[in-house]
N, C-alpha and C positions, 0 to 999 in steps of 0.2 A: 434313372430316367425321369426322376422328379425334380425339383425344384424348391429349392430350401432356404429360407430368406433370414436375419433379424435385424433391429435396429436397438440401439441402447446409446440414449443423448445423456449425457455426465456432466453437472454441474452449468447447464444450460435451459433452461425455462422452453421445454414445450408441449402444446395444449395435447389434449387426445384427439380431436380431430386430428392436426401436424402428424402425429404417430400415425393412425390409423389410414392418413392416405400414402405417407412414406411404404407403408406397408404395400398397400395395395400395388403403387407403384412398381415396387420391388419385385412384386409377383408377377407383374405385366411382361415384365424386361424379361424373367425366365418363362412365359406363358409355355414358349415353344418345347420345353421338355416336359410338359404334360398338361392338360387342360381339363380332363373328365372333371375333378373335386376339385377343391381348394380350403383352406381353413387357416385360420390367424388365433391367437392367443396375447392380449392387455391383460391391463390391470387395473380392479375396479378402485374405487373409492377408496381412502385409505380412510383405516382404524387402527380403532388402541388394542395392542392383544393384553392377557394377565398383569403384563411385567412394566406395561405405559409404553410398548414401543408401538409404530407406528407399524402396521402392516398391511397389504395388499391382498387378498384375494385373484388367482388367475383367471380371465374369463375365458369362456374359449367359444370360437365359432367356428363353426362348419358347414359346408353348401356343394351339394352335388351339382356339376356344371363346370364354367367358364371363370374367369374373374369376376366378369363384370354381376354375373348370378351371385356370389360371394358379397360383395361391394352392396347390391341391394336389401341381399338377405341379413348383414352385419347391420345397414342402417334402421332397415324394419325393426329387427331385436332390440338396435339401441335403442330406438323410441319407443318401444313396447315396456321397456325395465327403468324407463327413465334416466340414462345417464348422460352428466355433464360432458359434453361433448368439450367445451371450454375450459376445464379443471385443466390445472396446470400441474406440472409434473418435474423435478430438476433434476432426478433421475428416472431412468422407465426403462427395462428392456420390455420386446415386442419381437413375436419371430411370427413366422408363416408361412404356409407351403403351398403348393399348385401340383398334382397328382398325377398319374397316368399310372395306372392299375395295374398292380403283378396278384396280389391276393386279396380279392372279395371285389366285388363290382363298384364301379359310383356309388355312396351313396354319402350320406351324410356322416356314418357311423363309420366308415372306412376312411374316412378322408380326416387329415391331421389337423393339429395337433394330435398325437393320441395321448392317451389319460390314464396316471396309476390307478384311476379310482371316483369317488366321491371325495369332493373338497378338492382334486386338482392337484395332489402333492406335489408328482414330477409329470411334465409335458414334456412329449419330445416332438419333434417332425425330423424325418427320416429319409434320403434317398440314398435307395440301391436295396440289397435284400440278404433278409437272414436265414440261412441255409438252415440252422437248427431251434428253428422257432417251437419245431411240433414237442421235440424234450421239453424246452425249456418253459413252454406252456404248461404241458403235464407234470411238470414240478412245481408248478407254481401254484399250478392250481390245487394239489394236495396240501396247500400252505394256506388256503383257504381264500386264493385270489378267481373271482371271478370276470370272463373275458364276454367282452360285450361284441367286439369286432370282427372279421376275417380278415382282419390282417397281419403279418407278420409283424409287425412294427409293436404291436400292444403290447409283446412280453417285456422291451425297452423299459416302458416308465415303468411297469411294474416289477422289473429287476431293479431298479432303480430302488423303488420303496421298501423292498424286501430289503437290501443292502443296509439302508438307511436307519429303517425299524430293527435290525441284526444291531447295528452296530453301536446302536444308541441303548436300546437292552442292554447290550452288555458294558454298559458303562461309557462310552467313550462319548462326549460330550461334544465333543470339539472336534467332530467329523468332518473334514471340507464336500465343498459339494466335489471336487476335480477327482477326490480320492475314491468320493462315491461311482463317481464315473469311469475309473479305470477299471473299479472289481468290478461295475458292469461288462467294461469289456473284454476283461477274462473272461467272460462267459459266453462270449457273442462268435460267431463263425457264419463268414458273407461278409460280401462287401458294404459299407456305408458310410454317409457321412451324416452327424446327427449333430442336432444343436438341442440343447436342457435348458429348460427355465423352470425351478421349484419355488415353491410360496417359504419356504424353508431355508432357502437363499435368497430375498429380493435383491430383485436389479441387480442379479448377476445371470450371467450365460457360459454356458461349456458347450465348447464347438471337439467334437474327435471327427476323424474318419479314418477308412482303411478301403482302398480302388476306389471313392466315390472324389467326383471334385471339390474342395471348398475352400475360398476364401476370403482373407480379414482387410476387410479396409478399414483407415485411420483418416479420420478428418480434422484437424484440432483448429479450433476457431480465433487460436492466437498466435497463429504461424508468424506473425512480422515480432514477436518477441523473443525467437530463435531462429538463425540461420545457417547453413553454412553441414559441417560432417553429422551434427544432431538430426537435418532433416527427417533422416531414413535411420535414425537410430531409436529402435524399438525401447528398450529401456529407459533412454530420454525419457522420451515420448508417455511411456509406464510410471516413474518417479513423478512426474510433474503434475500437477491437480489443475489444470489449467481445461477450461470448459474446452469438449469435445463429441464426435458423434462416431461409431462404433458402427461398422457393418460387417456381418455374414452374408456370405450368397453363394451357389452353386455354380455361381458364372461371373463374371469381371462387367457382362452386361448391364446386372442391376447397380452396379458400386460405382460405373466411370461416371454419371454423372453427378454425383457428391462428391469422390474424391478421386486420384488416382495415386495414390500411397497406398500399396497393397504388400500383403503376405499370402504366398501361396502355402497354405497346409499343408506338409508334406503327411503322409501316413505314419500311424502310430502316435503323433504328437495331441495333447488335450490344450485346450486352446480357453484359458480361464478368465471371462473379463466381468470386475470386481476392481471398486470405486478409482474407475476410471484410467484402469492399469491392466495391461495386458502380461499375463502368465503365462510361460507352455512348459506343462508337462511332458514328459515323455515314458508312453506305454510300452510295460517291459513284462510280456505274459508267464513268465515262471512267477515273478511275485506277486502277492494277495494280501490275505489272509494271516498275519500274524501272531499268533496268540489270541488277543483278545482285541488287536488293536487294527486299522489299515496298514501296510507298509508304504513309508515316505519312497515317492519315485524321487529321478533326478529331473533337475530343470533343462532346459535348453535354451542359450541364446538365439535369435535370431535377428537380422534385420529386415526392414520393410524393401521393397522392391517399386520402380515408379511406371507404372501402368499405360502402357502404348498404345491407347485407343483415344480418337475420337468421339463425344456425344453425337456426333453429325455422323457415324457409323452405323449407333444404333438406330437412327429416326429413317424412316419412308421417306421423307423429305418428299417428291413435285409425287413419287409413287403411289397409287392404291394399296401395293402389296407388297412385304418381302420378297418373294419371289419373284414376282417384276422388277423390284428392284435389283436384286442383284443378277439377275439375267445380264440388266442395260451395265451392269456394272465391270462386266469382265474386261473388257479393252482395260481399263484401270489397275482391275484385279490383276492380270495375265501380265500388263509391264510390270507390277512392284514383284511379281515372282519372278523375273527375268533379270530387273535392277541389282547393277551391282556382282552379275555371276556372268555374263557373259564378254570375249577379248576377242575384238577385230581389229586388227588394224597393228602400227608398232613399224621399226624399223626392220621387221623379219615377215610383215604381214600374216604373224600366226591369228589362227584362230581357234580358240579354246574356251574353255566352261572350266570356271573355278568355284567348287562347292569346299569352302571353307571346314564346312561340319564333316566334310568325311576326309578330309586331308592326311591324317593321321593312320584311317585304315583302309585308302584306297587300294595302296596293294596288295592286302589282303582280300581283301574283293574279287582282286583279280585272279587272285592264285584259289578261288574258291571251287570245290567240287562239283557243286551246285548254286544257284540263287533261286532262295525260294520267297514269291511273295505270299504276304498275306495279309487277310483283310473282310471286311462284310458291306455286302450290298454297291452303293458307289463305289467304294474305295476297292474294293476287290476289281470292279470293272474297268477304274481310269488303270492298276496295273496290268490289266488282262491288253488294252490300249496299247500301252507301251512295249509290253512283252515281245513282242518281234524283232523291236532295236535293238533290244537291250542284249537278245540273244545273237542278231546279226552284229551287233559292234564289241563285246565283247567277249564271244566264244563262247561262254559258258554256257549249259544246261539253267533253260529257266522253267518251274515249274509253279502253278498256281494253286492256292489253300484258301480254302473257305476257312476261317477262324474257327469258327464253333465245328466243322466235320473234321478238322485236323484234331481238335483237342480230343473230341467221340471219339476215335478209334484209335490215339494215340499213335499217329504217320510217324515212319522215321524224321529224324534229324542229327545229322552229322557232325562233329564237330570241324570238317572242313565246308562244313554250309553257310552262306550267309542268308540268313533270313532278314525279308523289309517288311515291317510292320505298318499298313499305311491306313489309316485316321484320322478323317477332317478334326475330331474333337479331341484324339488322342488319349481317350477314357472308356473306349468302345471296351464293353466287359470282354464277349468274346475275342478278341484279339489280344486284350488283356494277360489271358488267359492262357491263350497263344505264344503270349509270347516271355512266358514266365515257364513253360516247357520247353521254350528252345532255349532259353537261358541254362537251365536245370541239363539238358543235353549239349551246352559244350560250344555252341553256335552263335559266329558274330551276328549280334544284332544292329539291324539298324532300323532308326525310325523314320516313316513321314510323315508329319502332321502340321495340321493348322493352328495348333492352341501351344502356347508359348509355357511352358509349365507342367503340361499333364503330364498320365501318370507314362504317355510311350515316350516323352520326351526327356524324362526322368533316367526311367529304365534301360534304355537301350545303351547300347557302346557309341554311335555316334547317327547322325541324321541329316534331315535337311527340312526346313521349317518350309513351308510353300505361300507361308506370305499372302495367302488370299484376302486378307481381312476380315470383320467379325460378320460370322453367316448367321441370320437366325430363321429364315424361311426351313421348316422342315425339310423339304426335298432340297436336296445339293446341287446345287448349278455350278458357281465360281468356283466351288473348291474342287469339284470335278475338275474343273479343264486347266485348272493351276495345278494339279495330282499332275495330270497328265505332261504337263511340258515340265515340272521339274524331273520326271521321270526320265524324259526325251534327256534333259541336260546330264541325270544320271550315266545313263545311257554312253552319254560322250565322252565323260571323265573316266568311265571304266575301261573306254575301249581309245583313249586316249596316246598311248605309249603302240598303236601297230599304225607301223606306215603303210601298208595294204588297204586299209579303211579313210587314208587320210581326207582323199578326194569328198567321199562321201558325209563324211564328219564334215565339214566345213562347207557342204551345200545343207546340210540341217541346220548348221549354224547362220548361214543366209538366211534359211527362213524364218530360224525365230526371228533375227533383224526386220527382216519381210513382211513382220505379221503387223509390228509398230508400224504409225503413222511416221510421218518425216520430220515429226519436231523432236526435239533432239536435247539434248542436257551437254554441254559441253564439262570437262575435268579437266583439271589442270595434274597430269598425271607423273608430277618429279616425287611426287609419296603414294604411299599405301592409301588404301582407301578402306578403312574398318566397316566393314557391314555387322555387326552383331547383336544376336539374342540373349534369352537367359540363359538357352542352353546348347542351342546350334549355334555355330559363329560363322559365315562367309567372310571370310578375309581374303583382298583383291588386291593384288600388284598388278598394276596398269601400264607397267611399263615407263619412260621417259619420252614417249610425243605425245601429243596432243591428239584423241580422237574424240567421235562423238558416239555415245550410248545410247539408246530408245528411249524416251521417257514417258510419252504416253501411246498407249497398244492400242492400236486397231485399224490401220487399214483395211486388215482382211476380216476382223471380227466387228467391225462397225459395220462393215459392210454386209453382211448377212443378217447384223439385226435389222436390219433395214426390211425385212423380210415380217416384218412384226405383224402386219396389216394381212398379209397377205396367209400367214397363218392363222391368222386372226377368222380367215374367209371359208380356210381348210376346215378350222374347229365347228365352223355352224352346219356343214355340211357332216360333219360327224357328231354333232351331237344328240343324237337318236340312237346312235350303234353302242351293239353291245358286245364287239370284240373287234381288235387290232392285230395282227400280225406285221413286226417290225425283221426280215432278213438283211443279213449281213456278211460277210467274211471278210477275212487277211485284215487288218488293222480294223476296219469298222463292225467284225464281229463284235465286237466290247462296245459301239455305236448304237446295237440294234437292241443290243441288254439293259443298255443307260434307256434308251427313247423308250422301251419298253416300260421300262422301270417308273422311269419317271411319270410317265399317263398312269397305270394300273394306281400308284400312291396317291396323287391330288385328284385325278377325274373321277377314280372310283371305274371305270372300264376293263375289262378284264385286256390284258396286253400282254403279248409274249413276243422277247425276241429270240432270235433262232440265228444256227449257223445254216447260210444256204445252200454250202455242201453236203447238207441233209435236207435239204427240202423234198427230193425223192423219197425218203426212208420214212416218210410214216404225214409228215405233216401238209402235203399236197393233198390228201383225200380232203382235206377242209374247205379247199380255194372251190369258191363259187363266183356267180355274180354279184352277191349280195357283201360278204368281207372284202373290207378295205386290207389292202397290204402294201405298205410301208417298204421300198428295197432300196439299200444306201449305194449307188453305184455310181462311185465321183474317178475319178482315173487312177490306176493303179497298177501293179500287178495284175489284180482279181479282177480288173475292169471287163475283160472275154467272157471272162466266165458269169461275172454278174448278165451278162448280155443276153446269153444263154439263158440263165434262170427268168428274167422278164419274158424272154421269149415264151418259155413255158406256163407260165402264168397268163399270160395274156391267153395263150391256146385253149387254157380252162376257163375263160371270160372273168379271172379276175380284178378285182378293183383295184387297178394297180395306180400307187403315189411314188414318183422315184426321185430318190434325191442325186441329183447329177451335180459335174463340175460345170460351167459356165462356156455354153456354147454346147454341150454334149446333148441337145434335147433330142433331136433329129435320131440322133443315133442309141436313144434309149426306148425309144418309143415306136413299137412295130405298129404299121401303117398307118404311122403320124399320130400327129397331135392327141387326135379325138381319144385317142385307144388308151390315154392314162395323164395323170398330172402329173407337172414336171416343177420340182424344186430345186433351180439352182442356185450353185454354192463358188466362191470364187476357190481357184484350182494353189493347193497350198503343197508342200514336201509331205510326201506322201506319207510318213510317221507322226505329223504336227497336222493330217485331213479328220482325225477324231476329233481336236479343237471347233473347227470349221461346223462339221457336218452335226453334230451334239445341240447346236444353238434352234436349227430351225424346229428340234425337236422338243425341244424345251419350252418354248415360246408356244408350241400347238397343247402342249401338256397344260400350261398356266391357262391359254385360252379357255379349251376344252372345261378346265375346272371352273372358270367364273362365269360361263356360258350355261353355265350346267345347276349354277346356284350353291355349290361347295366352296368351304370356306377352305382357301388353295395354301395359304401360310399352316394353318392346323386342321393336316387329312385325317379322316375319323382312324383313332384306334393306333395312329403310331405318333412316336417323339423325335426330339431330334438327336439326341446326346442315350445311343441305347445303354447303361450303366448295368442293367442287370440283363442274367442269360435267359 
């Protein structure tokens, strides 16, 4: 849930300011996985030690708050100690983190780097969490180390020291710092990823992790003297002394605007960078400890991987907010998760969805006992969204798992089940967790996620990437309604092969066409057309004519943002109240969860949504004149019966807002107009109306929050990327 940053410039001249704002930076771009502390760690002044070498001192700062509290509080200190801000440096490593609390509060003493000690030996900063901290304390502490922090993180450097001081006692001179780091991580149990900086190695860094995200980008500042299969060859790139800049990071966010030549850390691996060369180890827990000496692990080759993001991704650009931002952003988001997967048209006029990434085990899919998703918070909801299709078009028993309540009680899982593991960040701990027990039980996994690399796209047997682009607004918008239609497209491939459903299948395929505006991408379709990731592939045979594809989304989703203002008018009339009731059923129960969701997290108003075929069973004693209630009743099946529930709400003088389809007001609203506000929505395929109806909810959420004086990108107390349980 943290955010873990470093920089190390190699044979390249720059000042300590240069560093010190690289940093900052650094920590900005991951702000959004936690914001409470923050803390960085330089190097002061060099000097002579005993032997005439030149050595560094680690500084280290630390600052309960935001960045920018950090940022002032590192400048005060520098010009309170007097340092050259100008000193020039030709090598420097520099790491730094940004917090969001699992053990001990904000404060300055919790917040990283954390420290073996006096003098600074080993610095670590640390995301994710050590399940056996409280042993590993207690034994440390008998060893005569004293713990200044409540955090879990502290026993790191000082396993660290203890190692170090062990192994240098007894003779062994010639310790590395990477060998230092693996017997640390024999010792360790929980997820993390950590990066070391010791005064005992200068100007090197050891990056490990195991579930947390991390990685390495490569910038080498004399690319035009190599080109060609060296680009992305990590070894190259290691051998050559040729000036360069070196980053860590928790996220691809801080790294794509310096470079995009990246390695994504796989788990177990120690990641050693030392004069200007990158090392990986790899961590193998039976070995330690041998005689008197460390035991040498094995290397592992790797190459670098070239990084799919835009800087114009991660910046607000004309926006105030993330979250504003990517709200206006979905018609965009919503075609590039459609591009490339959907066939109309052709000399047979088939219409079909072709998911590349699950081609291999689609008919196992089909032939599955059960399909079980699973998932936390959004992501649990965009499948709960789709669940109805996917059980009407494919036959199958579909049942829904909270991550973390499936792991608690250890739910069956079958080996004729197929479990879908779905996560915007694709490092969500619990579902992690999740789905390393269905693994363990026998069970095709599949993934969905938005992050190209994590650890569910790693893990699983096959998946489908959903392509929404880089989200960094805590609360989830895009990647929501991109869950939801690649689900719908799920949905289609599975239930693909029965002619009974055909009619049906191919009016859902209309409407994803439907949902895009009328511009269009023509192909020239006598080839294959390669869609692929690092590790989902869509690959499209298009057939031999010529059709046209969608290429930018939104008729129907332009069209309800359009609605911005007008929610915009919703939130000022609500922003005094201190509770919302959001009902629902048949497809927009998972409408009423999301809307709900999303207000309670950025506005801070307490919000629940609810199935309306309980509205009778307990939660009607609440409806007065004074609660606002929220009822999503756009045409559907459930449309009678949503009819009915207004009815009786309005009979108990409730404050009723309903979100209808376009033209339905008359007929939502018992004795007219006056008796409630009416939101409409343009009328879409009644499995792709969560898409639709999700927006005007979203938009009263963001309102509400900056009406309200809360900062709507970072809602107090949660992050975006949850990493620990």
């Amino acid at each position: 849930m943290c955010g873990i940053f470093a920089y190390l410039n190699y044979n390249v001249k720059r000042d300590r300011r240069f560093i010190l704002e690289i940093l900052f930076n650094g920590l900005r771009r991951l702000e959004y996985r936690g914001y409470d502390s923050a803390g960085i760690s330089i190097d002061s002044s060099s000097s002579s030690d005993p032997n005439g070498q030149l050595s560094f001192s680690p500084l280290v700062f630390r600052q309960e708050g935001n960045i920018d509290s950090l940022v002032k509080s590192v400048y005060k200190d520098v010009a309170s100690i007097k340092l050259n801000l100008e000193e020039l440096f030709c090598v420097h490593a520099g790491i730094a983190h940004t917090r969001w609390a699992t053990h001990g509060e904000p404060s300055p003493k919790n917040s990283h780097p954390q420290t073996s000690g006096a003098g600074n030996e080993f610095l670590v900063v640390h995301n994710g969490v050590i399940t056996n901290y409280e042993v590993l304390k207690e034994t440390l502490t008998r060893h005569g180390f004293n713990f200044e922090s409540d955090t879990d993180t502290e026993v790191i450097p000082k396993l660290a020291k203890y190692v170090f001081d062990k192994a240098t006692e007894e003779g062994d001179q010639s310790v590395t710092f990477s060998l230092v780091v693996l017997e640390v991580m024999r010792h360790l149990e929980g997820a993390y990823a950590l990066i070391f900086k010791s005064h005992h190695y200068p100007n090197e860094l050891i990056a490990c992790k195991r579930g947390s995200p991390l990685l390495l980008g490569v910038k080498e500042l004399s690319e035009d003297m190599h080109s060609g299969a060296p680009f992305l060859d990590l070894k190259f790139i290691s051998e050559n002394r040729h000036p360069k800049e070196l980053f860590l990071s928790s996220d691809a966010s801080a790294i794509v605007e310096h470079t995009k030549k990246v390695l994504v850390i796989e788990d177990g691996e120690v990641v050693h960078l030392k004069d200007g060369g990158v090392s990986i180890l790899k961590f193998e827990n039976e070995k330690g400890i041998c005689g008197n000496a460390l035991s040498r692990p094995s290397s592992v080759q790797r190459a670098l991987s070239f990084l799919e993001m835009e800087v114009e991704q991660i910046n607000k650009g004309k926006y105030e907010h993330y979250m504003q931002k990517e709200i206006h952003e979905q018609p965009e988001s919503l075609t590039t998760t459609m591009r490339g997967r959907l066939k109309r048209g052709g000399s047979t006029k088939a219409k079909t969805v072709l998911l590349g990434g699950l081609k291999d085990h689609i008919k196992s899919i089909r032939r599955s006992r059960r399909i079980v998703f699973i998932g936390c918070g959004t992501s649990y909801n965009a499948a709960l969204a789709a669940r109805p299709i996917i059980e009407e078009l494919s036959g199958v028993p579909v049942t829904m798992e909270i991550a973390s309540d499936l792991v608690d009680r250890q739910g069956p899982i079958y080996r004729e089940d197929t479990a879908v593991f779905v996560s915007q960040s694709g490092e969500t701990a619990d579902t992690l967790l999740a789905l390393e027990y269905a693994l363990e039980n026998g069970a095709l996994c599949v993934g969905i996620t938005n992050t190209v690399g994590s650890a569910i796209a790693r893990n699983t047997h096959c998946g489908i990437h959903i392509n929404a682009g880089c989200e960094i607004g805590v609360a989830s918008t895009k990647a929501y309604t991109s869950q939801i239609v690649v689900m719908a497209m799920l949905a289609l491939a599975i239930g693909d092969d029965a002619i009974s459903s055909q009619a049906r299948r191919e009016a859902i395929i209309d409407g994803l066409f439907d949902l895009p505006s009328m511009l269009h991408l023509a192909f020239s379709f006598n080839r294959s057309l390669d869609y692929k990731d690092l590790f989902y592939c869509t690959v499209v045979h298009l057939g031999k004519s010529n059709m046209f594809l969608p290429c930018i989304f939104a008729d129907k989703v332009r069209e309800v943002l359009k609605l911005d203002q007008e929610m915009k008018e919703l939130a000022k009339l609500l922003i005094a109240e201190q509770s919302l009731l959001v009902f629902g059923r048949g497809y927009n129960f998972a409408t009423a969860l999301e809307g709900a969701l999303k207000v309670k997290e950025v506005s801070l108003m307490h919000s629940e949504g609810m199935l309306a075929g309980e509205m009778k069973h307990g939660p009607l004693a609440l409806v007065d004149e004074n609660l606002p209630i929220i009822v999503i009743a756009t045409r559907d099946a459930c449309f009678s019966k949503q009819q009915s529930v207004i009815q009786q709400l309005h009979a108990r003088k409730g404050r009723l807002i309903v979100v209808c389809s376009k033209g339905d007001a008359a007929a939502v609203c018992p004795g007219g107009s006056s008796s409630c506000r009416v939101i409409e929505v343009p009328q879409v395929e009644d499995c792709l109306q969560p898409v639709v109806n999700i927006i005007p909810l979203q938009l009263l959420a963001y309102h509400l929050t900056v009406l309200r004086g809360y900062n709507v990108d970072q809602p107090r107390n949660l992050a975006k990327s949850v990493t620990t349980q």
